[in-house]
mmCIF entry with sequence, helices, sheets and N, C-alpha, C, O atoms, coordinates in Angstrom:
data_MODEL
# 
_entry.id   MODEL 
# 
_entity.id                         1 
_entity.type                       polymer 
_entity.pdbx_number_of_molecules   1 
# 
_entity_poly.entity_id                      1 
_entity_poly.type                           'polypeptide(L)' 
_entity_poly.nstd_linkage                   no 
_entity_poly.nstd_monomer                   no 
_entity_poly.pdbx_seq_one_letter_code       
;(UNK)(UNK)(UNK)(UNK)(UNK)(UNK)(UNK)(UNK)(UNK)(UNK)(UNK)(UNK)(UNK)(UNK)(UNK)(UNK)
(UNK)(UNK)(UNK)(UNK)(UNK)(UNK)(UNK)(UNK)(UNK)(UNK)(UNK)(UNK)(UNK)(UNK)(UNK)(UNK)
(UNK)(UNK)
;
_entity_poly.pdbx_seq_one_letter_code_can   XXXXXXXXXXXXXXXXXXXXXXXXXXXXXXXXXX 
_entity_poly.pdbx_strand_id                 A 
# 
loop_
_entity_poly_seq.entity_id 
_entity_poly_seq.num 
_entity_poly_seq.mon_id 
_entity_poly_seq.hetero 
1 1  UNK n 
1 2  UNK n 
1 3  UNK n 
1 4  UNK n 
1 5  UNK n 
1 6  UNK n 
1 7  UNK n 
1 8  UNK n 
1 9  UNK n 
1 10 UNK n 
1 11 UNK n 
1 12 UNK n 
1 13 UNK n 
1 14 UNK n 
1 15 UNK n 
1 16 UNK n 
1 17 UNK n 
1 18 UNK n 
1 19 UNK n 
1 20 UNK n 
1 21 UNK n 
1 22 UNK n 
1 23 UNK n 
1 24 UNK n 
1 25 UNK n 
1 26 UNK n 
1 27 UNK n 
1 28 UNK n 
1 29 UNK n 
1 30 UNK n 
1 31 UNK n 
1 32 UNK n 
1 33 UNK n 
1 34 UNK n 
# 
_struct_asym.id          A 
_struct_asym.entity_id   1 
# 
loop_
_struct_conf.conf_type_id 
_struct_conf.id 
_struct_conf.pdbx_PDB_helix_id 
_struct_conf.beg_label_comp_id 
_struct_conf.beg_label_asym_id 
_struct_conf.beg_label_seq_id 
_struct_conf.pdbx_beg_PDB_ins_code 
_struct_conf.end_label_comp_id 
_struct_conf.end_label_asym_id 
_struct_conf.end_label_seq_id 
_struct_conf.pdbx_end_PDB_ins_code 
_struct_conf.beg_auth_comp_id 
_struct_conf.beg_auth_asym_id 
_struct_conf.beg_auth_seq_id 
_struct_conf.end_auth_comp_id 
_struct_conf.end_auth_asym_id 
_struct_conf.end_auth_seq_id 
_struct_conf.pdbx_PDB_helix_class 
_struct_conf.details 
_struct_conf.pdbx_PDB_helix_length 
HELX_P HELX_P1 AA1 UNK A 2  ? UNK A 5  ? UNK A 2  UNK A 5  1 ? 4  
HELX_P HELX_P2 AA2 UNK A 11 ? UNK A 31 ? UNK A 11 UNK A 31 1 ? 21 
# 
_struct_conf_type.id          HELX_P 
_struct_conf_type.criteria    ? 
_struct_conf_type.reference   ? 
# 
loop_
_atom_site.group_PDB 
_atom_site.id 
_atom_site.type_symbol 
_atom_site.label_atom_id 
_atom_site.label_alt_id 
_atom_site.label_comp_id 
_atom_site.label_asym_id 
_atom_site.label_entity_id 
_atom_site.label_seq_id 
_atom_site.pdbx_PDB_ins_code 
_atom_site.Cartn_x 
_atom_site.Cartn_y 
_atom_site.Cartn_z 
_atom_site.occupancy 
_atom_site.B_iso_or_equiv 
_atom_site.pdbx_formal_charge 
_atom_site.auth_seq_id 
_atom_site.auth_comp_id 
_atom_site.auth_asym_id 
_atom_site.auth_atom_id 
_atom_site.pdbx_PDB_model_num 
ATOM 1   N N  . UNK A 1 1  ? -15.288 -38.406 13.336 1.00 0.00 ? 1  UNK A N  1 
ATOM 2   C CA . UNK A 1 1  ? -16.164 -38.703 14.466 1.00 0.00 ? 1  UNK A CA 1 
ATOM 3   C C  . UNK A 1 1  ? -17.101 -39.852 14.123 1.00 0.00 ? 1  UNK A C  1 
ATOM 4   O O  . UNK A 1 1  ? -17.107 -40.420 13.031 1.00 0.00 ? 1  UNK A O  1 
ATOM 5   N N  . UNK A 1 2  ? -18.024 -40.194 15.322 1.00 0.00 ? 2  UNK A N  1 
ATOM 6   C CA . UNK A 1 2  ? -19.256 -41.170 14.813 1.00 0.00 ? 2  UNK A CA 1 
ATOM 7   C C  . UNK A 1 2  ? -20.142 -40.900 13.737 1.00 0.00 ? 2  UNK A C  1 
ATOM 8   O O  . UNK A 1 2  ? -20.559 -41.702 12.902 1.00 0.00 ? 2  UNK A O  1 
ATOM 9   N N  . UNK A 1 3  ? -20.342 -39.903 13.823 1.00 0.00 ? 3  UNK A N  1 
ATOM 10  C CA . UNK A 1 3  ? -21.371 -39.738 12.291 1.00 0.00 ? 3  UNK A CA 1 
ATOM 11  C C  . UNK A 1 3  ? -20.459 -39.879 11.065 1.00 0.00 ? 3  UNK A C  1 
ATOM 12  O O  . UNK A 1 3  ? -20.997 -39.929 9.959  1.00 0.00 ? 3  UNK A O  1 
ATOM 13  N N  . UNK A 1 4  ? -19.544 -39.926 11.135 1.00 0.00 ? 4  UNK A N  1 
ATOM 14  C CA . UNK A 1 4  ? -18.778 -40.061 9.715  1.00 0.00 ? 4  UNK A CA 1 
ATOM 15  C C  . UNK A 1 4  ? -18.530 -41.226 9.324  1.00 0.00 ? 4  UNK A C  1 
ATOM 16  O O  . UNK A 1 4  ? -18.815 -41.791 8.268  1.00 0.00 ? 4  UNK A O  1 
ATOM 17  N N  . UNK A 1 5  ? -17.845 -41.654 10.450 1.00 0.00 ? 5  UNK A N  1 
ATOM 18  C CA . UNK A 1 5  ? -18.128 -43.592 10.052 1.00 0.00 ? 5  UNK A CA 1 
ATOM 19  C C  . UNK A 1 5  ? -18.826 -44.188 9.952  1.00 0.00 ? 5  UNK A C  1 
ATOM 20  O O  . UNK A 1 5  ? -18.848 -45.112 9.139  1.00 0.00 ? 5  UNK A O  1 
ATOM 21  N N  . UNK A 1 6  ? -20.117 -43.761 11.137 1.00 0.00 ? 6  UNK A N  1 
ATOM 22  C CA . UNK A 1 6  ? -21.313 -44.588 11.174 1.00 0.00 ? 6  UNK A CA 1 
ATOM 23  C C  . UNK A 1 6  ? -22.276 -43.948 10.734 1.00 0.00 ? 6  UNK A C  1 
ATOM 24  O O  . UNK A 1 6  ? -22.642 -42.935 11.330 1.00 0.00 ? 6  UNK A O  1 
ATOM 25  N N  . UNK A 1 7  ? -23.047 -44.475 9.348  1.00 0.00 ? 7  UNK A N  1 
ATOM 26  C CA . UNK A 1 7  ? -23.795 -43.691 8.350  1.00 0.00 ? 7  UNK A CA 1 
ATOM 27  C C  . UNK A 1 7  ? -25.439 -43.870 9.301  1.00 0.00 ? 7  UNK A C  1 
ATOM 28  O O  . UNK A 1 7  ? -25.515 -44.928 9.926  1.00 0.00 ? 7  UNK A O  1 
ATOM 29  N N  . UNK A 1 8  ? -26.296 -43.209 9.379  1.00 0.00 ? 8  UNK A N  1 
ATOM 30  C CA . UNK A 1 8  ? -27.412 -43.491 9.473  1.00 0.00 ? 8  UNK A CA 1 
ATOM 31  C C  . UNK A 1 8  ? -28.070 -43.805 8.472  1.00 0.00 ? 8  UNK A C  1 
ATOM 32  O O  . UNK A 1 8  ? -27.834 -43.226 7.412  1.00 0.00 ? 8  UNK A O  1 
ATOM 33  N N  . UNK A 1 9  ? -29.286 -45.024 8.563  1.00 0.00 ? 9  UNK A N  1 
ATOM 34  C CA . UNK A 1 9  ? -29.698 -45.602 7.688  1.00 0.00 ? 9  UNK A CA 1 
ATOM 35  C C  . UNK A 1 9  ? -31.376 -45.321 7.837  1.00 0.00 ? 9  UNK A C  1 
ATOM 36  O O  . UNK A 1 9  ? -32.117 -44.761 7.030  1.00 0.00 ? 9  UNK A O  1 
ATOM 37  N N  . UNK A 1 10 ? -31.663 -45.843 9.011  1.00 0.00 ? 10 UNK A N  1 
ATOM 38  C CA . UNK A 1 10 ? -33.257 -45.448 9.229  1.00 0.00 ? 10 UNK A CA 1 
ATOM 39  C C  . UNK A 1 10 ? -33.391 -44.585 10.255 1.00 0.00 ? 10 UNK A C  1 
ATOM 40  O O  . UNK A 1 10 ? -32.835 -44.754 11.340 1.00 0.00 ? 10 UNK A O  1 
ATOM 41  N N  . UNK A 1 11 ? -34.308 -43.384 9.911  1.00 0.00 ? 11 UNK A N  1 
ATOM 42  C CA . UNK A 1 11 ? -34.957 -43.074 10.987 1.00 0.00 ? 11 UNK A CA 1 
ATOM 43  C C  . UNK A 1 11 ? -35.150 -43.705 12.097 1.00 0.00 ? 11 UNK A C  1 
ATOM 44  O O  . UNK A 1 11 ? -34.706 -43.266 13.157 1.00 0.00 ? 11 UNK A O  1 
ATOM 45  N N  . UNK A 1 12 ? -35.742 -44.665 12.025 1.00 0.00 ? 12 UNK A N  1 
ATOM 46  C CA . UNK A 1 12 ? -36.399 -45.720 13.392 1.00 0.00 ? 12 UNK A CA 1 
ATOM 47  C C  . UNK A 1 12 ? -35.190 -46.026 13.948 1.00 0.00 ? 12 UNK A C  1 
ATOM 48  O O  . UNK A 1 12 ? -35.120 -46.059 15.177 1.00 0.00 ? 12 UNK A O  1 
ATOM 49  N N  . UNK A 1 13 ? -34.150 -46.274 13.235 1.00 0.00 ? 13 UNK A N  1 
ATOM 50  C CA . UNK A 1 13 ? -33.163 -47.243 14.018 1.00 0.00 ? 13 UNK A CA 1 
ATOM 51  C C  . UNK A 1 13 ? -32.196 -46.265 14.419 1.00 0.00 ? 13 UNK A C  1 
ATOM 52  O O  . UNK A 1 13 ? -31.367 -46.508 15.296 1.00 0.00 ? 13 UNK A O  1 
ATOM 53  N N  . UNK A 1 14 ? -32.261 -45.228 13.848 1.00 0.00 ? 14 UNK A N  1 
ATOM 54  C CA . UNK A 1 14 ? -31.419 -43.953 13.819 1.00 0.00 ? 14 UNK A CA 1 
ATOM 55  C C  . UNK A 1 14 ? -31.506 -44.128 15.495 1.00 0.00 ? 14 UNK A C  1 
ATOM 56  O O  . UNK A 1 14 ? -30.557 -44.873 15.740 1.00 0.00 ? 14 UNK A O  1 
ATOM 57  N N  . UNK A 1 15 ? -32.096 -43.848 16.618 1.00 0.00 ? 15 UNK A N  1 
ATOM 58  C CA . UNK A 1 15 ? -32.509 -43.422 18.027 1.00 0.00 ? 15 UNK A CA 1 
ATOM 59  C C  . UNK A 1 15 ? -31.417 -44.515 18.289 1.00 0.00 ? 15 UNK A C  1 
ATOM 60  O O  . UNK A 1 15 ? -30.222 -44.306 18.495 1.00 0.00 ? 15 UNK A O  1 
ATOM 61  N N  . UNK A 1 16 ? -31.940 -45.495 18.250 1.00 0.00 ? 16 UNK A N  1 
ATOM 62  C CA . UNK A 1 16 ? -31.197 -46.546 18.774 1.00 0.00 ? 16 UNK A CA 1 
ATOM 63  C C  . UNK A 1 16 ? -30.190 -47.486 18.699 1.00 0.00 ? 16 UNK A C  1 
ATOM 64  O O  . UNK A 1 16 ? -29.970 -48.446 19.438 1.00 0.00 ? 16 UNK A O  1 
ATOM 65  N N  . UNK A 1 17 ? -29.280 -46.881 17.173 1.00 0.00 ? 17 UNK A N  1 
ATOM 66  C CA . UNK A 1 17 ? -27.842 -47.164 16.903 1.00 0.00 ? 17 UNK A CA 1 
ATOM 67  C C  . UNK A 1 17 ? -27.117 -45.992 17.534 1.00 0.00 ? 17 UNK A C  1 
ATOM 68  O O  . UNK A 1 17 ? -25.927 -46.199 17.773 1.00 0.00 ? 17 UNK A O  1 
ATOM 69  N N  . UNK A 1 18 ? -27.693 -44.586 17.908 1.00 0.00 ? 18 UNK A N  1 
ATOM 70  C CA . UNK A 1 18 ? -26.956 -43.501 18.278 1.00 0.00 ? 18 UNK A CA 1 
ATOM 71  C C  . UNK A 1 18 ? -27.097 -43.701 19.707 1.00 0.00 ? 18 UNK A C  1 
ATOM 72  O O  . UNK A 1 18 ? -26.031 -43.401 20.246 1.00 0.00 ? 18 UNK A O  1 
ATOM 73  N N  . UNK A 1 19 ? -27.887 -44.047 20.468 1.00 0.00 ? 19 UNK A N  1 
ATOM 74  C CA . UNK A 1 19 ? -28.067 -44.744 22.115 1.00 0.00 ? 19 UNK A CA 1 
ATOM 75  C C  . UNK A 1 19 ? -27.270 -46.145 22.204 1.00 0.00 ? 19 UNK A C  1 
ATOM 76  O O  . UNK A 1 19 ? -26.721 -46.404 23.274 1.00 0.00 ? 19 UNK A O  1 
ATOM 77  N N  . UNK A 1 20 ? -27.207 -46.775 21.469 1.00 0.00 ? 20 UNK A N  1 
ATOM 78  C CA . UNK A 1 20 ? -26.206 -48.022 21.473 1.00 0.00 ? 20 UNK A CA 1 
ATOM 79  C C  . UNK A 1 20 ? -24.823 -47.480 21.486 1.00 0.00 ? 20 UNK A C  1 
ATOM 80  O O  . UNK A 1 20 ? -24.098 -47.597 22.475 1.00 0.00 ? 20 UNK A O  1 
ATOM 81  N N  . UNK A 1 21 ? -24.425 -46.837 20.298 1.00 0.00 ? 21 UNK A N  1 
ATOM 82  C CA . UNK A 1 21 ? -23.185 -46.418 20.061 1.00 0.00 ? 21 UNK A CA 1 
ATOM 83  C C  . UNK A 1 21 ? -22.666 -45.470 21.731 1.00 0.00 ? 21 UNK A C  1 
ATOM 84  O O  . UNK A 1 21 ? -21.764 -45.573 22.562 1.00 0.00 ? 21 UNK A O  1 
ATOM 85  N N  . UNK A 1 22 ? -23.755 -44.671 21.526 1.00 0.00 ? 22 UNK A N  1 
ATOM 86  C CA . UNK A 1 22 ? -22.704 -43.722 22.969 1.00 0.00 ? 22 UNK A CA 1 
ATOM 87  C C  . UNK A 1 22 ? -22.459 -44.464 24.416 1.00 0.00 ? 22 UNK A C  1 
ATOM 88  O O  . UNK A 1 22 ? -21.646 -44.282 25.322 1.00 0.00 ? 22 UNK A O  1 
ATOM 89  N N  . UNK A 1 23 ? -23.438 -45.298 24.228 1.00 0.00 ? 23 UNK A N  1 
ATOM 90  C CA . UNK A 1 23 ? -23.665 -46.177 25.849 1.00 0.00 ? 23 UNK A CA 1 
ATOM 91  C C  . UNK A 1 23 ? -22.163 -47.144 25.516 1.00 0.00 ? 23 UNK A C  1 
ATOM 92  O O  . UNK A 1 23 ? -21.357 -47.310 26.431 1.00 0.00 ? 23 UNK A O  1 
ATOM 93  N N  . UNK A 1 24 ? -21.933 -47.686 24.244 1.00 0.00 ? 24 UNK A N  1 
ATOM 94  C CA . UNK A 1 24 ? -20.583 -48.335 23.592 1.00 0.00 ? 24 UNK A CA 1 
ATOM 95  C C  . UNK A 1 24 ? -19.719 -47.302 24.048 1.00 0.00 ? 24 UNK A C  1 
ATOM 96  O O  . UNK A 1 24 ? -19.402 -47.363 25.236 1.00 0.00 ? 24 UNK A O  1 
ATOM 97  N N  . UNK A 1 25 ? -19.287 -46.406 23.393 1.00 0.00 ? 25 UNK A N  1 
ATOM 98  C CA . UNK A 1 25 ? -18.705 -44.853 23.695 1.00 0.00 ? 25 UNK A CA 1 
ATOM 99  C C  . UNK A 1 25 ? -17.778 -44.881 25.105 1.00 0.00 ? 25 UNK A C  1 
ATOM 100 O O  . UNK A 1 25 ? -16.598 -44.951 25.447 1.00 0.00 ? 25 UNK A O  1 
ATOM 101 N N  . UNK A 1 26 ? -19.154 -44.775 25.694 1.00 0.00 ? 26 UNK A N  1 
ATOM 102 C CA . UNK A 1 26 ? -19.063 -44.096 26.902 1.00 0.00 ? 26 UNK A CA 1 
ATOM 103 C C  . UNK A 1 26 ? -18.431 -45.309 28.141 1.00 0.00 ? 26 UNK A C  1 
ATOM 104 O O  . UNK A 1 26 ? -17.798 -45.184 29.189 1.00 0.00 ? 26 UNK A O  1 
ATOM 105 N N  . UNK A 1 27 ? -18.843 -46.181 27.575 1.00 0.00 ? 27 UNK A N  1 
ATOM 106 C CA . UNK A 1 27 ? -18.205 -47.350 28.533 1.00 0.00 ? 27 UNK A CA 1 
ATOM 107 C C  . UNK A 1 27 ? -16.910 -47.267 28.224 1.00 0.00 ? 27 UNK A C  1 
ATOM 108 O O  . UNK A 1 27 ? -15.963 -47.023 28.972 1.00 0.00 ? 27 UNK A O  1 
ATOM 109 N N  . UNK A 1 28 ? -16.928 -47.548 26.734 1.00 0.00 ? 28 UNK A N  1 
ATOM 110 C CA . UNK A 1 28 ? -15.228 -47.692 26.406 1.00 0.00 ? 28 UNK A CA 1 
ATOM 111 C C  . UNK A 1 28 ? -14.641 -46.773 26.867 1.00 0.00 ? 28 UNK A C  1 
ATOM 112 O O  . UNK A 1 28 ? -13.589 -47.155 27.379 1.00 0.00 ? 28 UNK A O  1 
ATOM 113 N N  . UNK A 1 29 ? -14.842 -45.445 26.964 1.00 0.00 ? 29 UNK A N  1 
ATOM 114 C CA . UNK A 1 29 ? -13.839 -44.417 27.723 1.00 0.00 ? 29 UNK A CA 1 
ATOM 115 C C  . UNK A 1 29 ? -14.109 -44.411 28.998 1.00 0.00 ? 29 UNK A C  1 
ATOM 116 O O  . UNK A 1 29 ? -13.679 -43.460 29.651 1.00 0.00 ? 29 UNK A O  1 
ATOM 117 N N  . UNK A 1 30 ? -14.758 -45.291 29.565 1.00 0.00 ? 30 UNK A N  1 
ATOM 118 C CA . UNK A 1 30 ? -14.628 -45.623 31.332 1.00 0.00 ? 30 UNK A CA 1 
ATOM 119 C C  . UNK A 1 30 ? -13.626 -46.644 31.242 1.00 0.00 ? 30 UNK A C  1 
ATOM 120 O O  . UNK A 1 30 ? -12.929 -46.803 32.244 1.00 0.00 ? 30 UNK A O  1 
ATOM 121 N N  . UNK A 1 31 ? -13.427 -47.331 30.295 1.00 0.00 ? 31 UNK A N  1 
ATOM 122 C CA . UNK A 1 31 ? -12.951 -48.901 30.563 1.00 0.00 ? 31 UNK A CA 1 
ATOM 123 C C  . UNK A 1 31 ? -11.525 -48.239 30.518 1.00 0.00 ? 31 UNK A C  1 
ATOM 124 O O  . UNK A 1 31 ? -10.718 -48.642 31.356 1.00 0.00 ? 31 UNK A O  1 
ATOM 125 N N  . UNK A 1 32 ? -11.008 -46.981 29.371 1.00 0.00 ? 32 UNK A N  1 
ATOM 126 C CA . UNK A 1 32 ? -10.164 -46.906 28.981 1.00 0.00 ? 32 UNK A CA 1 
ATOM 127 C C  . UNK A 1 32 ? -9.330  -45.996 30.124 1.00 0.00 ? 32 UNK A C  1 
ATOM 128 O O  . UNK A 1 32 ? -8.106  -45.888 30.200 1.00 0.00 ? 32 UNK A O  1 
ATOM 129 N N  . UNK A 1 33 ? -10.316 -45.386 30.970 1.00 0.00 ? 33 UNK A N  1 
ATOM 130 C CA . UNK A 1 33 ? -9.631  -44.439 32.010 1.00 0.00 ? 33 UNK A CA 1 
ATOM 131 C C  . UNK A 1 33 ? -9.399  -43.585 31.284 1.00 0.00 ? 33 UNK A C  1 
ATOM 132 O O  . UNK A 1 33 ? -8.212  -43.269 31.206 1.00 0.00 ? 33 UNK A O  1 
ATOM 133 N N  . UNK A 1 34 ? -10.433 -42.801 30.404 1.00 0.00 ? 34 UNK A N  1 
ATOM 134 C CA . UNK A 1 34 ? -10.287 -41.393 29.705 1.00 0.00 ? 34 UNK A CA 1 
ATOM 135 C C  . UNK A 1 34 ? -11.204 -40.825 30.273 1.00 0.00 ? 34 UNK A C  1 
ATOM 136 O O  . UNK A 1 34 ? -11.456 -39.648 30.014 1.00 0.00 ? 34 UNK A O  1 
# 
């Protein structure tokens, strides 16, 4: 899954690589028609 690949590094940035990533995510499986 995402946490396995994508390591968290900072707290601070932690919020907003995990809100980047799913908004990424989540588009891509609109784009993908999943």
């Amino acid at each position: 899954m995402i946490q396995e690949t994508f390591p968290i590094i900072v707290s601070g940035a932690e919020v907003l690589n995990e809100r980047i990533l799913l908004t990424h995510v989540e588009n891509g499986l609109l784009m993908n028609g999943l």
